[in-house]
C-alpha positions in Angstrom: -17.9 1.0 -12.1 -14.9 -0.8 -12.2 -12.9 -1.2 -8.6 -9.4 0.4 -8.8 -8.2 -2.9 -7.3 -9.8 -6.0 -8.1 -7.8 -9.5 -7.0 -8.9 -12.7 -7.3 -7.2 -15.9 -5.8 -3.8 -13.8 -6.4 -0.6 -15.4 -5.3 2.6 -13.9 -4.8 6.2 -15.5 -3.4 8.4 -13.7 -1.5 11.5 -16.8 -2.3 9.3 -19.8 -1.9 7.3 -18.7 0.7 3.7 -17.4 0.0 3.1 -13.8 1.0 -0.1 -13.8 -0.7 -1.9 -16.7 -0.7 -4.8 -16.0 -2.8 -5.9 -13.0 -2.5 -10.4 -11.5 -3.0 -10.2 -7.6 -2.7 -12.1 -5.6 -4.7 -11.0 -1.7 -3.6 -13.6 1.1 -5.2 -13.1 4.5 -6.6 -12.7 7.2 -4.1 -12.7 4.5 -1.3 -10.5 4.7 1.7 -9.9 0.8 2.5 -8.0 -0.2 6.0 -6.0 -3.6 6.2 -5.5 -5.2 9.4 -3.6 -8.1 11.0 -1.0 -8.9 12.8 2.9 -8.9 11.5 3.6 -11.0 8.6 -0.2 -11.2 7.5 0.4 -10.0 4.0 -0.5 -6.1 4.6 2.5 -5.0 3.3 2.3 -7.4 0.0 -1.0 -6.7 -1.1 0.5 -3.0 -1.6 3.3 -4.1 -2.7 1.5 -5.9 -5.2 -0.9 -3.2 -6.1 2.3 -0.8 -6.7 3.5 -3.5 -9.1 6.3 -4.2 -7.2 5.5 -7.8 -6.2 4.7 -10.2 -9.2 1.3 -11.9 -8.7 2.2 -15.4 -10.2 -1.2 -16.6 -10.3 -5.0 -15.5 -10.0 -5.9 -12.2 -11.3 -4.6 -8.5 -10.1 -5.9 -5.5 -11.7 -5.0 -1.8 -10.7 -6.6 1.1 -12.2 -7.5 -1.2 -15.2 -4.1 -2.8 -15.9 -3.5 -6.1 -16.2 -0.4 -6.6 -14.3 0.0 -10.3 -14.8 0.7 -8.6 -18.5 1.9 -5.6 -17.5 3.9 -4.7 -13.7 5.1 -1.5 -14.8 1.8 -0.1 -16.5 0.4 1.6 -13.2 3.5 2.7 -11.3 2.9 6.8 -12.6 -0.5 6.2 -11.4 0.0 4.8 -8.0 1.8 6.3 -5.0 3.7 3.9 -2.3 4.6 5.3 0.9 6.5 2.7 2.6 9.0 1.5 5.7 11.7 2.5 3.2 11.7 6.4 1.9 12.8 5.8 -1.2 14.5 9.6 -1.2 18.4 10.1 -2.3 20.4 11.0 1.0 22.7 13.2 -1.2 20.5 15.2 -2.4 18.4 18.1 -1.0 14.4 17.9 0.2 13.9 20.4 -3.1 16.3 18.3 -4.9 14.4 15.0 -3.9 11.0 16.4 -4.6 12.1 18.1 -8.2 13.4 14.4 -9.4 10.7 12.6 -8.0 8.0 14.5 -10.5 10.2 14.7 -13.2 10.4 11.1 -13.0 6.7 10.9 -12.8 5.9 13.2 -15.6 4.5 15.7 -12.9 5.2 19.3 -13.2 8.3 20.4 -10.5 6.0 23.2 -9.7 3.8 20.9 -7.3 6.7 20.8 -5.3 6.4 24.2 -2.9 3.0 23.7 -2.4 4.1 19.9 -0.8 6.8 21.6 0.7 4.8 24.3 2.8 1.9 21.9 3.5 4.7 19.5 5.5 6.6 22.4 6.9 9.6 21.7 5.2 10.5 25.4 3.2 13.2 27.6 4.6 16.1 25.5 6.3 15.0 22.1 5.5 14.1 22.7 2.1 18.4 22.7 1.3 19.2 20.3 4.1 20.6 17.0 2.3 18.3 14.0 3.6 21.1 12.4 4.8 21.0 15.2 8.1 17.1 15.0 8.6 15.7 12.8 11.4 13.2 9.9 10.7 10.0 11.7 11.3 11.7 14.4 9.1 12.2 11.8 6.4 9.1 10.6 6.9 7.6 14.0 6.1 9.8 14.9 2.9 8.1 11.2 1.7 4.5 12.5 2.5 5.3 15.3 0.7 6.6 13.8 -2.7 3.2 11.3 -2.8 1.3 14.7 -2.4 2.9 16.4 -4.6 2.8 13.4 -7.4 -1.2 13.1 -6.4 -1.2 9.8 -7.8 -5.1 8.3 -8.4 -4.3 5.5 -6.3 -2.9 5.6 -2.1 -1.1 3.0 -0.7 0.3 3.6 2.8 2.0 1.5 4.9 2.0 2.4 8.4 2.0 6.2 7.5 1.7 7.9 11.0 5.0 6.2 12.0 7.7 8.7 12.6 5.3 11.5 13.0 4.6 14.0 15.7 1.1 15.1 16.9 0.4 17.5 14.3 1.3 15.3 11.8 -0.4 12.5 12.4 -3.7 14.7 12.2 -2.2 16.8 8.9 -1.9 13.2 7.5 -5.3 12.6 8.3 -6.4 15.5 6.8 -4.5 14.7 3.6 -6.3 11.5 3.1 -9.7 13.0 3.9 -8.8 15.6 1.0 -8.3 13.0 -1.3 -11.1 10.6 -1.1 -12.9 14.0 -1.2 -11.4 14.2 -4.2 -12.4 11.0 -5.8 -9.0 9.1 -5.1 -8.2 6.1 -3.6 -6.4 5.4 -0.3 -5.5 2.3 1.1 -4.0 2.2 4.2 -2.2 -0.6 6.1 -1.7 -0.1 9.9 -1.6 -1.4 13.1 -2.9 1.5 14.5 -6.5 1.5 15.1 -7.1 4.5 17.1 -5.7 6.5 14.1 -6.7 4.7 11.1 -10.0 3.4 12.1 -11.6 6.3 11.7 -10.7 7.3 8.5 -11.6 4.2 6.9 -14.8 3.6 4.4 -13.9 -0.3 4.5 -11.7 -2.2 6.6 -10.3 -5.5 5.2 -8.7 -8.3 7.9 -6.0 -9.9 6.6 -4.3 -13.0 8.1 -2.2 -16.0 7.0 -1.7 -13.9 2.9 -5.6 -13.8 2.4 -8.1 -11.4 3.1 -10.5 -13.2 5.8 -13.1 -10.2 5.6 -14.3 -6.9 4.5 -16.5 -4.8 6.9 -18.0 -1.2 6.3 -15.3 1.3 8.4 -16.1 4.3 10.6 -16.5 7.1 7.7 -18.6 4.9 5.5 -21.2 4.4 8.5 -20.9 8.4 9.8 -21.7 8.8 5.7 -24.9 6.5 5.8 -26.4 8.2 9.2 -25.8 11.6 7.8 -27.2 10.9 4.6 -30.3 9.3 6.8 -30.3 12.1 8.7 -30.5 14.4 5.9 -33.5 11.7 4.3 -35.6 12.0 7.2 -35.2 16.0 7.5 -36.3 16.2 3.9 -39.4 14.2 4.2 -40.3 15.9 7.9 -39.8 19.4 5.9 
């Protein structure tokens, strides 16, 4: 099966400088892949890059089976970026923000209450321009256009930020859900405590490469269960 990222040796320039410096990551379907490093390790440009926001000018970078060293634009319906910026219009209302969002995707405006309720946003906040919401409030009406939208491909940078208690572990719900549901989810985060967990594979990034890819938390929980469930079978 095809990954839903593949790069090879993929460079990208932030300027002149090298953000990615030749990138190897192979991401599978339904996988929920963590990258790590420190600031400036090229985290935050490898999603860029699988968003098709950041030009790869060299190497190979497919997403979802796009070329996009032919082709930027050709996965950007397909793939969700929640990043540092929210990308939401201050003037206009959560509902407002939601509605244009998925009529700009080609997603039906009716996926918006249900993201609305799941992030506790209805009543009050649902008219409140984004303008008057605080950051974690911002942060939530952002969550809640990627769920609504329910893209095939995740990419989160530094998600919990800006969220309470409850959210943090609604969030992590949220990504369980969709790996469960045969998406992909990759998460960039300093924050191992939370992310750790939740991760199938966990890539280390450093210096605009990817130094090394390890089997995460869920994917070895998965294997002993499915051993467990082996050896029960055989005893029975």
């Amino acid at each position: 099966m095809e990954p839903v990222i593949r790069f090879r040796s993929a460079v990208a320039f932030a300027g002149r400088f090298p953000v990615l410096a030749g990138v190897d990551l192979d991401v599978a379907p339904g996988d929920v892949m963590l990258l790590r490093g420190a600031n400036g390790a090229g985290k935050t440009s490898i999603l860029r890059a699988a968003a098709g926001l950041l030009r790869v000018v060299s190497g190979e970078a497919r997403v979802l089976g796009s070329d996009l060293a032919v082709d930027q634009r050709a996965v950007r319906r397909k793939v969700g970026l929640l990043g540092h910026a929210s990308g939401l219009y201050d003037d206009l209302s959560v509902s407002d923000n939601l509605k244009f969002a998925l009529r700009s995707s080609g997603v039906s405006p009716t996926r918006a209450s249900y993201a609305l309720d799941t992030l506790g946003l209805v009543g009050r906040l649902e008219a409140t321009p984004v303008r008057s919401l605080s950051a974690g409030q911002r942060r939530r009406v952002a969550l809640a256009v990627l769920l609504a939208r329910d893209p095939d491909l995740w990419l989160l940078d530094e998600p919990h930020a800006g969220l309470d208690a409850d959210h943090r572990d609604l969030l992590d719900g949220l990504v369980k859900s969709a790996a469960s549901r045969g998406k992909t989810v990759v998460i960039a985060s300093h924050e191992a405590d939370r992310a750790e967990p939740l991760a199938g594979h966990i890539a280390t990034v450093a210096g605009g490469v990817v130094v090394e890819v390890a089997p995460g938390p869920a994917r070895r929980d998965a294997g002993d269960a499915a051993s467990t469930a082996e050896v029960e079978r055989v005893v029975a």
